[in-house]
TORKOL-4160 file (C-alpha; in steps of 0.2 Angstrom, whole numbers, padded with zeros to 4 digits, m for minus):
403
<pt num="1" X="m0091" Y="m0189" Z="m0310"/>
<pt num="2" X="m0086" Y="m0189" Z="m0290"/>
<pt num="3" X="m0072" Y="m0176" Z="m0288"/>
<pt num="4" X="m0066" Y="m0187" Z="m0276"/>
<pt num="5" X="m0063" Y="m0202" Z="m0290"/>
<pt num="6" X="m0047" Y="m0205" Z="m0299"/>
<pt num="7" X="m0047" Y="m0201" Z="m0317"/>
<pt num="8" X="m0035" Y="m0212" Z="m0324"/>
<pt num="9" X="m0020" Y="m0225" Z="m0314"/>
<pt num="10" X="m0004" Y="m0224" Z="m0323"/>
<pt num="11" X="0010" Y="m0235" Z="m0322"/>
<pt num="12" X="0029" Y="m0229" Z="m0329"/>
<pt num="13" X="0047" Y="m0237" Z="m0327"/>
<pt num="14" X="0064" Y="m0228" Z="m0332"/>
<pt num="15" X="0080" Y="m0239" Z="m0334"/>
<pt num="16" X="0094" Y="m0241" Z="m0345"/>
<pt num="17" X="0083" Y="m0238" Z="m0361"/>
<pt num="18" X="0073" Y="m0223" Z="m0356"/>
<pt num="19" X="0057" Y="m0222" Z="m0347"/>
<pt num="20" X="0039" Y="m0232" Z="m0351"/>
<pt num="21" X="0024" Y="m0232" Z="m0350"/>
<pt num="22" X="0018" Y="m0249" Z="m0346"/>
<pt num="23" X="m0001" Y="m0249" Z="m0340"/>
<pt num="24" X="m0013" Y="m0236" Z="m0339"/>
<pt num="25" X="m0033" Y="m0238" Z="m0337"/>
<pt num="26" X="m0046" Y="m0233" Z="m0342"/>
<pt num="27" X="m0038" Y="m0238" Z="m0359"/>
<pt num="28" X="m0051" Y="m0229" Z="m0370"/>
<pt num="29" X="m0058" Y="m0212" Z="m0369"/>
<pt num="30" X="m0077" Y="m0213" Z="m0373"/>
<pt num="31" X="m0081" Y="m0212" Z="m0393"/>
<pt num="32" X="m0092" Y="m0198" Z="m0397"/>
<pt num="33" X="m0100" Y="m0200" Z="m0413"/>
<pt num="34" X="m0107" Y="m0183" Z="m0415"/>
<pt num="35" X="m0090" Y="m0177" Z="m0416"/>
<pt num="36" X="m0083" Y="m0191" Z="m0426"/>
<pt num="37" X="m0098" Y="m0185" Z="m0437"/>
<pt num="38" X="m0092" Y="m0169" Z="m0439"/>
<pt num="39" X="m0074" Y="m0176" Z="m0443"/>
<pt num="40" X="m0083" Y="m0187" Z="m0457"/>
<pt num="41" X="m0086" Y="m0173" Z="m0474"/>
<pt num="42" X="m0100" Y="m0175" Z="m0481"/>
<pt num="43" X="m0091" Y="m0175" Z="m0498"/>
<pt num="44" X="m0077" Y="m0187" Z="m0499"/>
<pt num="45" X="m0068" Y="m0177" Z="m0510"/>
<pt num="46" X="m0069" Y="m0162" Z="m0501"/>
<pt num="47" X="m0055" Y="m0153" Z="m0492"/>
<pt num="48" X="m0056" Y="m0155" Z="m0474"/>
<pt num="49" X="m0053" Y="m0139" Z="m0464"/>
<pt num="50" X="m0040" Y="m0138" Z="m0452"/>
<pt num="51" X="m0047" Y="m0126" Z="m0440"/>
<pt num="52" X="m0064" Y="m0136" Z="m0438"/>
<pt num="53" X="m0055" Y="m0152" Z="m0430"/>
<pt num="54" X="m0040" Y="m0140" Z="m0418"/>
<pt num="55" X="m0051" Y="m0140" Z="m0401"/>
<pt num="56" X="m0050" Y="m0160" Z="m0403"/>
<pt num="57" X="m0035" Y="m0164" Z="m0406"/>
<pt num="58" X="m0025" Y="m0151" Z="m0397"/>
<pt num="59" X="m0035" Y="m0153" Z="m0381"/>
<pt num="60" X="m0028" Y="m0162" Z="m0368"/>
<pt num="61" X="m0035" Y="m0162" Z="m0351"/>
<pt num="62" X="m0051" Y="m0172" Z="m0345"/>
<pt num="63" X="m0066" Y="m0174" Z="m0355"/>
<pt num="64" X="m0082" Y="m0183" Z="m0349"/>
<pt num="65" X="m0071" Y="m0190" Z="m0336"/>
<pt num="66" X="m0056" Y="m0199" Z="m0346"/>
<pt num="67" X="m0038" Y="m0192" Z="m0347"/>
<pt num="68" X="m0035" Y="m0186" Z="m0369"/>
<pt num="69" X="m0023" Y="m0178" Z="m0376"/>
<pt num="70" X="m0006" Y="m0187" Z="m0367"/>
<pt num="71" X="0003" Y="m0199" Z="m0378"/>
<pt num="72" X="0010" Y="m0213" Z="m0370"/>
<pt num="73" X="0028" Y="m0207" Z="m0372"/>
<pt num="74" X="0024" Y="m0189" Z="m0368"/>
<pt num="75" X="0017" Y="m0197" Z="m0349"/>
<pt num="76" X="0029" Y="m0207" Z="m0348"/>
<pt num="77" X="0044" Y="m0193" Z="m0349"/>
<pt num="78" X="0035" Y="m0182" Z="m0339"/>
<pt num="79" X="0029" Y="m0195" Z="m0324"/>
<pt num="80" X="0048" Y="m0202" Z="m0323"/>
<pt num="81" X="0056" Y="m0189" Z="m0313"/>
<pt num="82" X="0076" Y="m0189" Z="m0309"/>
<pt num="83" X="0083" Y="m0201" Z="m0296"/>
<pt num="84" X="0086" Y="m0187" Z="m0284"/>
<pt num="85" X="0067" Y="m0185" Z="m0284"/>
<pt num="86" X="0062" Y="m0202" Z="m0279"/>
<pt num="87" X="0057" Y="m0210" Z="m0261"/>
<pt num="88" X="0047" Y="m0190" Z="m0261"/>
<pt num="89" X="0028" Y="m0184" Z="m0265"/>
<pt num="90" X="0025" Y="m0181" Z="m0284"/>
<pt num="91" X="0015" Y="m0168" Z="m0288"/>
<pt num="92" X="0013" Y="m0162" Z="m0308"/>
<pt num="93" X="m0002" Y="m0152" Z="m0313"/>
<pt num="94" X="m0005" Y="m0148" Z="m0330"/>
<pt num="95" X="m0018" Y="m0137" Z="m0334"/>
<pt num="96" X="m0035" Y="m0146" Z="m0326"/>
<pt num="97" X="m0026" Y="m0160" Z="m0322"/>
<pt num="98" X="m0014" Y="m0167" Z="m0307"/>
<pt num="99" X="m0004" Y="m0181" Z="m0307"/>
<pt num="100" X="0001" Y="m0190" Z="m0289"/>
<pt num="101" X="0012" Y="m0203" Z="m0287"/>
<pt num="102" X="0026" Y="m0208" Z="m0275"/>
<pt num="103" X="0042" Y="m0215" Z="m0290"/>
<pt num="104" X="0052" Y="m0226" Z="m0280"/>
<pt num="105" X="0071" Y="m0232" Z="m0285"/>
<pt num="106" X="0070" Y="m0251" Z="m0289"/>
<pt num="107" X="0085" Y="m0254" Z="m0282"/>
<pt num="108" X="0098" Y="m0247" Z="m0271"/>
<pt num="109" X="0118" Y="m0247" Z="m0275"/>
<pt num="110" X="0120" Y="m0258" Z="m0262"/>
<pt num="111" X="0108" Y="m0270" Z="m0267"/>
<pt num="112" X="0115" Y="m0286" Z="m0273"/>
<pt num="113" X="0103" Y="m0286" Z="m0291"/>
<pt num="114" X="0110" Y="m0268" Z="m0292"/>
<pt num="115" X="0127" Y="m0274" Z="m0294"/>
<pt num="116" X="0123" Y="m0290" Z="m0303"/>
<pt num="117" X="0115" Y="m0281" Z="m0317"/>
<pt num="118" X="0128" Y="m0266" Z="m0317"/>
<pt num="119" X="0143" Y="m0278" Z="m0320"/>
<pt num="120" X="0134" Y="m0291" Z="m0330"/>
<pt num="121" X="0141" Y="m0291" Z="m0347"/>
<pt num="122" X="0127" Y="m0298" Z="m0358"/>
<pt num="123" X="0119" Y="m0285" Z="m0368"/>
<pt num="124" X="0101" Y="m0291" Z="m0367"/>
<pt num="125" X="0101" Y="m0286" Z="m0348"/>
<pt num="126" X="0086" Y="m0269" Z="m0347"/>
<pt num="127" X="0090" Y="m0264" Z="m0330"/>
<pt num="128" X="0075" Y="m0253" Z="m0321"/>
<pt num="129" X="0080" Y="m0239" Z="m0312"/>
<pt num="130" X="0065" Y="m0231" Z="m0305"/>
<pt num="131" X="0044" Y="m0234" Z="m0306"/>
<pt num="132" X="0031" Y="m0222" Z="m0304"/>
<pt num="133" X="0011" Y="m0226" Z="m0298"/>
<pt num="134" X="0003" Y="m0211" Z="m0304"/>
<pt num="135" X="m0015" Y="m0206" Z="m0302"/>
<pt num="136" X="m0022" Y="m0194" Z="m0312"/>
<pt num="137" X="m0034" Y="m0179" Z="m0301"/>
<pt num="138" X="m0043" Y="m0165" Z="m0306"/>
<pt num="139" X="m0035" Y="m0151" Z="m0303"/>
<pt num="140" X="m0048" Y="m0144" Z="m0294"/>
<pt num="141" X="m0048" Y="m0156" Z="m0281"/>
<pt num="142" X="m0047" Y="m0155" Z="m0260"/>
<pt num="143" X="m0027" Y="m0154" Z="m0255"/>
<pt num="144" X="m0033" Y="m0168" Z="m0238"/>
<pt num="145" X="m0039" Y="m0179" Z="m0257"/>
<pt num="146" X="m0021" Y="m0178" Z="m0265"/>
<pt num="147" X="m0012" Y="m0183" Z="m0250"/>
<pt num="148" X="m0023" Y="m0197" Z="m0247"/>
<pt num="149" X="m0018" Y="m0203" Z="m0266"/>
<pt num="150" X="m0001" Y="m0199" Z="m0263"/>
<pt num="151" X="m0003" Y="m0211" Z="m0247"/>
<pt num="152" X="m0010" Y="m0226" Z="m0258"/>
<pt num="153" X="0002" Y="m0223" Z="m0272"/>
<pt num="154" X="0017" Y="m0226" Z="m0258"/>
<pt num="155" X="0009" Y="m0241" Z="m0251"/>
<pt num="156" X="0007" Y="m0251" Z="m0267"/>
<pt num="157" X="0026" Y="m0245" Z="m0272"/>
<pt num="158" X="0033" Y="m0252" Z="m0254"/>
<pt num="159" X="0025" Y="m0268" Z="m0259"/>
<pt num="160" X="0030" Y="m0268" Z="m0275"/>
<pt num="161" X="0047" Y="m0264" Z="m0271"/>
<pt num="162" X="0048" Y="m0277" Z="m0257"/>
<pt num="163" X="0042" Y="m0290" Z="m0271"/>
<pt num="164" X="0055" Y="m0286" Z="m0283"/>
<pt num="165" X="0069" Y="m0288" Z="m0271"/>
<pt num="166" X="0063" Y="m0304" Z="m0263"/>
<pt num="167" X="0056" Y="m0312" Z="m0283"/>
<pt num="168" X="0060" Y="m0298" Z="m0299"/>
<pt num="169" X="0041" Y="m0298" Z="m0298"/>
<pt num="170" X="0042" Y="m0281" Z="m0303"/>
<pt num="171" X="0055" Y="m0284" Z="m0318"/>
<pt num="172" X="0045" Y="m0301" Z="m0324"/>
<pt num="173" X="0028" Y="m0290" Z="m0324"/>
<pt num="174" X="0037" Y="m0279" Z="m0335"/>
<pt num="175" X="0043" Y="m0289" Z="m0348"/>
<pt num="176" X="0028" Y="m0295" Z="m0351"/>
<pt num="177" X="0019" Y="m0278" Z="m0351"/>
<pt num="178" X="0031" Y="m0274" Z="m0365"/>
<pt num="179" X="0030" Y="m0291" Z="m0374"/>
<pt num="180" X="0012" Y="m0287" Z="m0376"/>
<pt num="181" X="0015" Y="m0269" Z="m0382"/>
<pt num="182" X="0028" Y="m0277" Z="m0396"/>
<pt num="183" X="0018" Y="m0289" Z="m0402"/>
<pt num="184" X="0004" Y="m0277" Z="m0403"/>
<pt num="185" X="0015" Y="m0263" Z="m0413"/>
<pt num="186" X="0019" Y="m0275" Z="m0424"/>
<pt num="187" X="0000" Y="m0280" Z="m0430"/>
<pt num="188" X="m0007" Y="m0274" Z="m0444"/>
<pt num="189" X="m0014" Y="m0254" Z="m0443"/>
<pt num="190" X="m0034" Y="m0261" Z="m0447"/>
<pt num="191" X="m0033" Y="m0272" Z="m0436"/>
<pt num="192" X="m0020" Y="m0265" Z="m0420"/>
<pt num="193" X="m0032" Y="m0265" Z="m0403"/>
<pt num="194" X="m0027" Y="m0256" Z="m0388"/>
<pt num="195" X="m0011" Y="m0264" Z="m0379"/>
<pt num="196" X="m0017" Y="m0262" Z="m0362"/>
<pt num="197" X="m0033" Y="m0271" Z="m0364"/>
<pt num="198" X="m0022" Y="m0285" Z="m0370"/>
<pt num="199" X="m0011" Y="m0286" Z="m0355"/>
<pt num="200" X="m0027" Y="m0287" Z="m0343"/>
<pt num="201" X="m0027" Y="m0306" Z="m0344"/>
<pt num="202" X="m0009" Y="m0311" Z="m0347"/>
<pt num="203" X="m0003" Y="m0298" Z="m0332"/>
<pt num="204" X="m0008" Y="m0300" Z="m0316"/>
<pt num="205" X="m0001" Y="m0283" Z="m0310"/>
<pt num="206" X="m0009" Y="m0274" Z="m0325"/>
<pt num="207" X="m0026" Y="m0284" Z="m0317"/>
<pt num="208" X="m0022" Y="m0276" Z="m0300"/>
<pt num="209" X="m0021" Y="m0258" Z="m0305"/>
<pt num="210" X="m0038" Y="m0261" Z="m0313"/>
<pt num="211" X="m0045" Y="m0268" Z="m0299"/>
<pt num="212" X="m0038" Y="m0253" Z="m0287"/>
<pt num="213" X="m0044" Y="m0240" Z="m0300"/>
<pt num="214" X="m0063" Y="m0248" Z="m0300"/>
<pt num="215" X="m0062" Y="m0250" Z="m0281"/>
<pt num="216" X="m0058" Y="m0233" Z="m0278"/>
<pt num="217" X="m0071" Y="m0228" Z="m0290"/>
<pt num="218" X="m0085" Y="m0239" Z="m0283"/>
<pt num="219" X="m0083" Y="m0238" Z="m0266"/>
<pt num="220" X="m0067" Y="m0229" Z="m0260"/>
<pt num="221" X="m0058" Y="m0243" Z="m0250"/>
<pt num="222" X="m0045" Y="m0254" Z="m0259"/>
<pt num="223" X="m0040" Y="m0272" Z="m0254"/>
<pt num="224" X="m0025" Y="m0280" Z="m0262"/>
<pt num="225" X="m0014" Y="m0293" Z="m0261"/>
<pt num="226" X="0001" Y="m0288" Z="m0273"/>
<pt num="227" X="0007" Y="m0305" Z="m0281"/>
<pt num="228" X="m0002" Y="m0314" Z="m0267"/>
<pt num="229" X="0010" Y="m0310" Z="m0254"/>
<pt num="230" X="0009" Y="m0291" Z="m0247"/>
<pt num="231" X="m0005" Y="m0285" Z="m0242"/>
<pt num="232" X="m0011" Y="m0265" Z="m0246"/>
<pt num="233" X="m0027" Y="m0261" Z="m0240"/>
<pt num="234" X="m0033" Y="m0242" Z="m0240"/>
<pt num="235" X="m0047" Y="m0232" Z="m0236"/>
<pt num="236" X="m0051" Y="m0217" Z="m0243"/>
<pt num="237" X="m0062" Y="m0211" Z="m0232"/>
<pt num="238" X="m0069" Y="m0193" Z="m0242"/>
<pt num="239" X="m0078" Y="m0206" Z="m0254"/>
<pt num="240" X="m0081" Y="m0219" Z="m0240"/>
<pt num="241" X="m0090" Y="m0207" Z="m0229"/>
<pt num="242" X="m0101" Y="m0198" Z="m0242"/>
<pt num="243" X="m0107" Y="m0215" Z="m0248"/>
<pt num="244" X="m0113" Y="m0218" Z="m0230"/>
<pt num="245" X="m0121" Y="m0202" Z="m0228"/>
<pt num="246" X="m0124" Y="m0192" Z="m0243"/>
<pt num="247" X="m0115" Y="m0176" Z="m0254"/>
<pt num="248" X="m0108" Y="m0170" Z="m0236"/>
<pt num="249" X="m0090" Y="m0170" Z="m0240"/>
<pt num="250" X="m0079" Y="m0177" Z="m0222"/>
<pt num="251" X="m0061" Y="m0172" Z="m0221"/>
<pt num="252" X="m0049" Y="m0186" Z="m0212"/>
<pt num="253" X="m0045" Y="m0172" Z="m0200"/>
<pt num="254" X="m0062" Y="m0170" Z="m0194"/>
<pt num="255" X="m0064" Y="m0186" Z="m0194"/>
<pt num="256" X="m0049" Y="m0188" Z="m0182"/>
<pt num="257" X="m0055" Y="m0173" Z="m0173"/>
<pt num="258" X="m0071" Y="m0185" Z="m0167"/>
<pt num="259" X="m0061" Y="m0198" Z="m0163"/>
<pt num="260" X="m0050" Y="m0188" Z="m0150"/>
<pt num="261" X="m0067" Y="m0188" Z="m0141"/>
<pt num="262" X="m0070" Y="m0206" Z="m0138"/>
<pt num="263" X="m0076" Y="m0212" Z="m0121"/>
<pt num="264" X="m0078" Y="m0227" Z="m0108"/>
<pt num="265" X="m0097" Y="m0223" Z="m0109"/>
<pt num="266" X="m0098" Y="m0222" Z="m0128"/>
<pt num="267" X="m0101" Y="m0237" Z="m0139"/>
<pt num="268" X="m0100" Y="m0243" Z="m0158"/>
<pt num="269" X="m0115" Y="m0243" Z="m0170"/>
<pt num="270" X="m0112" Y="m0254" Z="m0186"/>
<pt num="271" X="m0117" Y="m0249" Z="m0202"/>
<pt num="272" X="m0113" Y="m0264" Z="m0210"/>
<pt num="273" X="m0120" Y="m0281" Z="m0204"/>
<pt num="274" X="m0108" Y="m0293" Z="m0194"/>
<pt num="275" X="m0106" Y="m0305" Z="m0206"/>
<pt num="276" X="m0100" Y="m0296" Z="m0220"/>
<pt num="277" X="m0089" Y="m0286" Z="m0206"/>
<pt num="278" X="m0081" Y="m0302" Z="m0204"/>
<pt num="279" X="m0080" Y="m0308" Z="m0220"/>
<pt num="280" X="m0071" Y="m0290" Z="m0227"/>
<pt num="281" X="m0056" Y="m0293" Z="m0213"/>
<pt num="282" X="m0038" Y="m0298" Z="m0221"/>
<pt num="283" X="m0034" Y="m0316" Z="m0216"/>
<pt num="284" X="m0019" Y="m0310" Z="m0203"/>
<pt num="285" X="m0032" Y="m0299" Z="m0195"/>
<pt num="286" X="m0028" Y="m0300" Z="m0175"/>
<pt num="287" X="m0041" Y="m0311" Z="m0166"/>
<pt num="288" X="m0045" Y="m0297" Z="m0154"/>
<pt num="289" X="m0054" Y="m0289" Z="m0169"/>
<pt num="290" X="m0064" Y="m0305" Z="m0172"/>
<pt num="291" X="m0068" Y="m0305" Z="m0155"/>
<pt num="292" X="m0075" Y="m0288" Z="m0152"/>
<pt num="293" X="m0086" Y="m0287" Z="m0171"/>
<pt num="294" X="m0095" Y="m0301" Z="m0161"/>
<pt num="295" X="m0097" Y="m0296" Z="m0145"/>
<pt num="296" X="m0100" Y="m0278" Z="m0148"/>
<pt num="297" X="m0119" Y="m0271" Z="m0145"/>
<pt num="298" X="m0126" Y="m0254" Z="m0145"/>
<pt num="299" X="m0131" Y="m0259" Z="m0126"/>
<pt num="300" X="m0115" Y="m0262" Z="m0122"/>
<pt num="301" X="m0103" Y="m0247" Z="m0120"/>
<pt num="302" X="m0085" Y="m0247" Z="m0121"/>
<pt num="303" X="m0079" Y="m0249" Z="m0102"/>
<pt num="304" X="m0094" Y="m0265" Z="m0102"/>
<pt num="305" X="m0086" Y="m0273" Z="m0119"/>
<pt num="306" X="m0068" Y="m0271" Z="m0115"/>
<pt num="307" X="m0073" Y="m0282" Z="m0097"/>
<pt num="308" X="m0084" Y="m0295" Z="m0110"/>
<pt num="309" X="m0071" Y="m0298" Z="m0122"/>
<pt num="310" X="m0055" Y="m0297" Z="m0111"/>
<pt num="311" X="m0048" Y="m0282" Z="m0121"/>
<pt num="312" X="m0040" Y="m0269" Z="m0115"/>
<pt num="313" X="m0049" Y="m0252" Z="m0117"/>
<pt num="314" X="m0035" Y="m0244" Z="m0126"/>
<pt num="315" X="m0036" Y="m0256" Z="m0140"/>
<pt num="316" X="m0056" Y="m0255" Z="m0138"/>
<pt num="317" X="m0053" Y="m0237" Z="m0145"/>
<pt num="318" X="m0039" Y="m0240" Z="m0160"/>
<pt num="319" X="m0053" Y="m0256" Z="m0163"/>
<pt num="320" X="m0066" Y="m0244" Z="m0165"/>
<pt num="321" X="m0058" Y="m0228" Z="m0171"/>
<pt num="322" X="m0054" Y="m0240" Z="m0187"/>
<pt num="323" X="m0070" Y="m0245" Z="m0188"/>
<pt num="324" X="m0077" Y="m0227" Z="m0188"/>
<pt num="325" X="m0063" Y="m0221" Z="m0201"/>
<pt num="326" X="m0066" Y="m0233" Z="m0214"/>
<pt num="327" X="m0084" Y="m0233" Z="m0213"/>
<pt num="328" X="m0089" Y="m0247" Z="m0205"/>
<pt num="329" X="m0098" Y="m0241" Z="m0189"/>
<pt num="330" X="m0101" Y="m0223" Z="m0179"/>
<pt num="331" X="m0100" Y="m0217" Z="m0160"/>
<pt num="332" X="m0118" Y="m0217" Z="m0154"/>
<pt num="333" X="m0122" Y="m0217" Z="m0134"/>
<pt num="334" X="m0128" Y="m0234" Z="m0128"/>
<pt num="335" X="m0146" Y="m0236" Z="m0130"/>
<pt num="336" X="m0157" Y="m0235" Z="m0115"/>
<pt num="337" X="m0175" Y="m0229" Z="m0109"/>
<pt num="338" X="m0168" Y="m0212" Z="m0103"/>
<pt num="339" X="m0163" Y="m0206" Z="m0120"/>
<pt num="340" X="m0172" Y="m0195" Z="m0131"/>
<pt num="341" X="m0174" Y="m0201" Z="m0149"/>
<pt num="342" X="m0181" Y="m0191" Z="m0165"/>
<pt num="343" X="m0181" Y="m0193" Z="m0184"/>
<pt num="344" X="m0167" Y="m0184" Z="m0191"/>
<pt num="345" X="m0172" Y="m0169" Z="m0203"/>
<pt num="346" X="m0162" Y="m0174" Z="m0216"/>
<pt num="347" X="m0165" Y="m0193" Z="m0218"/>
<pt num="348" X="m0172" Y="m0199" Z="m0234"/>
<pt num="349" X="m0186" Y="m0208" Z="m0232"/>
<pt num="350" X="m0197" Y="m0204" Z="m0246"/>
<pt num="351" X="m0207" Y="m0219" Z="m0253"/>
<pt num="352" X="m0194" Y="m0222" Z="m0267"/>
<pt num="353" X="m0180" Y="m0224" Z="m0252"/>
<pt num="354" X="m0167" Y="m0239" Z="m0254"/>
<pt num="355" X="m0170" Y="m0237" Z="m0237"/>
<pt num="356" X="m0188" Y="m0243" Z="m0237"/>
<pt num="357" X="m0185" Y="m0258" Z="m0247"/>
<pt num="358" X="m0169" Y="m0265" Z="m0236"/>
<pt num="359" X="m0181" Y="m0265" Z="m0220"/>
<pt num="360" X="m0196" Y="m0274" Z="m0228"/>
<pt num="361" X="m0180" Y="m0286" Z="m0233"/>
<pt num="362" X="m0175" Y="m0286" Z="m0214"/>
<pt num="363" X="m0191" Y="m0285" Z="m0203"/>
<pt num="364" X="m0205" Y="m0294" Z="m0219"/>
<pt num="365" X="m0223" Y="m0286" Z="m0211"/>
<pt num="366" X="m0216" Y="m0271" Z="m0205"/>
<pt num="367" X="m0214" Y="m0255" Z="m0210"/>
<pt num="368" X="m0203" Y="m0241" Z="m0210"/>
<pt num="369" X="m0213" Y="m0227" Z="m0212"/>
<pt num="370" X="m0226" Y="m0235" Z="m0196"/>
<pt num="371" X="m0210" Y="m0237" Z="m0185"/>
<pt num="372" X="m0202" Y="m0218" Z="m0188"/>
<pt num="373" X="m0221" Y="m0211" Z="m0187"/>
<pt num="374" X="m0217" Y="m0214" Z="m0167"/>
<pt num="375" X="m0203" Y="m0205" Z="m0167"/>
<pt num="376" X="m0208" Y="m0189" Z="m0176"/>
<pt num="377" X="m0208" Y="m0180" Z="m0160"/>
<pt num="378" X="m0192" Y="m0181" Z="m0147"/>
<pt num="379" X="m0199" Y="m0192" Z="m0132"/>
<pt num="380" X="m0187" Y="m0205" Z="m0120"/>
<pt num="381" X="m0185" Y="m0223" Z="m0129"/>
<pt num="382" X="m0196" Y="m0228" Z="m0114"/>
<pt num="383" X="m0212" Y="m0219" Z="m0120"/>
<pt num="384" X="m0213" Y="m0231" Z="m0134"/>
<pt num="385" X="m0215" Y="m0246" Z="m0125"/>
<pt num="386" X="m0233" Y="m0243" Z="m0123"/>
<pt num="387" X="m0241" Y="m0233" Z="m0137"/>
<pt num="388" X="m0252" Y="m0225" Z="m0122"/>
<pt num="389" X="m0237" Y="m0216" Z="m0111"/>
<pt num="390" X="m0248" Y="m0219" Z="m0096"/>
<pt num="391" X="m0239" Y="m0209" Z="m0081"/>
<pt num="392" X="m0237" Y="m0226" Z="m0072"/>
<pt num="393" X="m0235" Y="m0239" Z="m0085"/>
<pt num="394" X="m0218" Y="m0224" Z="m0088"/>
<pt num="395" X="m0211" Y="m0226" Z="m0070"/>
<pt num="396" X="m0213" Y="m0245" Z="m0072"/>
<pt num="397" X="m0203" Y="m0246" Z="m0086"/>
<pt num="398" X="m0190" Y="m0232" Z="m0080"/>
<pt num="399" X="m0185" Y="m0244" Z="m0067"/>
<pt num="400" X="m0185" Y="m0260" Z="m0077"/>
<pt num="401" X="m0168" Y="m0265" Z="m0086"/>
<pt num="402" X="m0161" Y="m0256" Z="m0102"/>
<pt num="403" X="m0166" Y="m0260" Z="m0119"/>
């Protein structure tokens, strides 16, 4: 498991009735039959002994991956912190655990749900006070980590705050969520299942915060669409990064660091193709985006694509700067004969590369290994457009255009 990855994505409420916990996933912590072996006597009759079985059931902490050893209620009392707390960064560590979340007040006293329900007089009326996105960390994890988490966990609360004012989304996704939990207490004790897995298809929030966990897992960005109306995307960019390049940890700041250094004769290399660029942009993305994905070329720096596509450079730089930080492209110097290229030392191109097999994809007859053998020793691109490097045949193509 990436220390990077969330363990577990937690989702308490406090009202008028205490506090909840209405989703959290993964719902199952992984079975391990040699234990559950062990827990089995061999003799039915035989008296179990207490101290073989303490070390599983009084752990609590992470084990091969997953969250044990909470209860539901003991989370929820401990991730619903007071009202005075709330609109500020949570932070709870607990052993090897930490929790992060950003609780947020449902409503404020001068909102007009806030006095509806405070004056109402029908006793049914569960008012919600406060919620709390929690993500469960290892403890042990980089401090520049946490406060990206605490970042997502804000996002998602602004926009489930916005859609509780406009709609009770909020309050009707509850209901539900604790419907489901009823009607799964009441089932028989053979037969209960877990109540979070049963809320999956019947809650469209519980579905969300599945899909940000196995987003954030998978591929460290999240895109989401809380009930089809705000948009939160997010990008943590430790996980995004190392996925691009390797076990190399990036922190944002040195990513921000490299992007302070940005220049007119600098350009963008994508890492992903255009199309699927395109196809990964919100549907309110600006136009000037569009615009520049398609336009941009490694021959083309800065200064000449801001003249191409009518953009001012300024906005060339945020453009790209995003691009770099979410990993999608990378500052390179705009190729031309005069450079110098080599085969990087670290690049992984064994035979058993995924490499190897995406350029046979791309270039069918080619291959990469024949391609890199040219560039095994630092020479200017414009030696390699003749395999001889005659003297001559060099100062014709020196003064021919760039590549």
């Amino acid at each position: 498991m990436d220390l990077c990855d969330p363990v577990s994505i937690i989702l308490v409420t406090a009202g008028s009735r205490g506090q909840s916990l209405l989703f959290r996933y993964p719902f199952e912590a992984p079975c391990h039959p040699e234990r559950r072996e062990k827990e089995i006597p061999k003799n039915r009759f035989a008296l179990t002994k207490v101290e073989d079985n303490t070390d599983i059931r009084n752990f609590s902490g992470i084990r091969d991956g997953h969250l044990v050893g909470f209860s539901d209620s003991t989370l929820a009392n401990i991730l619903s912190p007071h009202s005075e707390a709330c609109g500020t960064k949570f932070e709870l560590k607990v052993d090897e655990v930490l929790f992060v979340g950003h609780p947020t007040l449902a409503y404020k006293k001068q909102d007009p749900e806030f006095k509806r329900n405070e004056t109402s007089s029908r006793k049914d009326v569960v008012m919600m006070k406060l919620f709390n996105v929690v993500f469960v960390l290892q403890a042990t994890v980089e401090p520049s980590v946490v406060d990206c988490y605490h970042d997502l966990s804000k996002r998602i609360a602004i926009a489930l705050k916005h859609e509780e004012i406009r709609c009770r989304y909020l309050s009707s996704e509850r209901e539900t969520m604790l419907s489901v939990q009823d009607e799964m207490a009441a089932m028989p004790e053979d037969c209960a299942e877990s109540p979070f897995q049963n809320m999956l298809p019947r809650s469209k929030l519980a579905s969300d915060l599945k899909s940000v966990f196995e987003s954030l897992r998978d591929s460290g960005s999240v895109g989401l669409k809380i009930n089809g109306w705000v948009n939160v995307s997010f990008c943590l960019p430790h996980k995004v990064h190392k996925l691009k390049i390797g076990k190399i940890l990036i922190k944002p700041e040195a990513i921000h660091t490299s992007l302070a250094a940005i220049r007119p004769y600098h350009t963008l290399l994508f890492l992903d193709d255009e199309a699927s660029l395109v196809a990964s942009l919100p549907g309110d993305c600006s136009p000037a985006v569009v615009r520049l994905l398609r336009m941009a070329s490694p021959l083309k720096s800065f200064q000449t694509l801001s003249q191409d596509t009518d953009i001012p450079l300024s906005q060339v730089f945020s453009i790209a700067a995003h691009l770099v930080y979410w990993g999608k492209a990378t500052i390179v110097y705009p190729l031309c004969e005069s450079n110098v290229y080599v085969v990087a030392p670290n690049s992984s191109i064994n035979m058993s590369s995924s490499l190897v097999k995406e350029f046979t994809l791309r270039f069918p007859g080619m291959s990469l290994h024949n391609v890199l053998s040219e560039f095994s020793l630092p020479a200017p691109l414009s030696e390699h457009s003749n395999p001889l490097g005659l003297p001559q045949q060099q100062v014709c193509n020196s003064v021919g255009p760039n590549i």
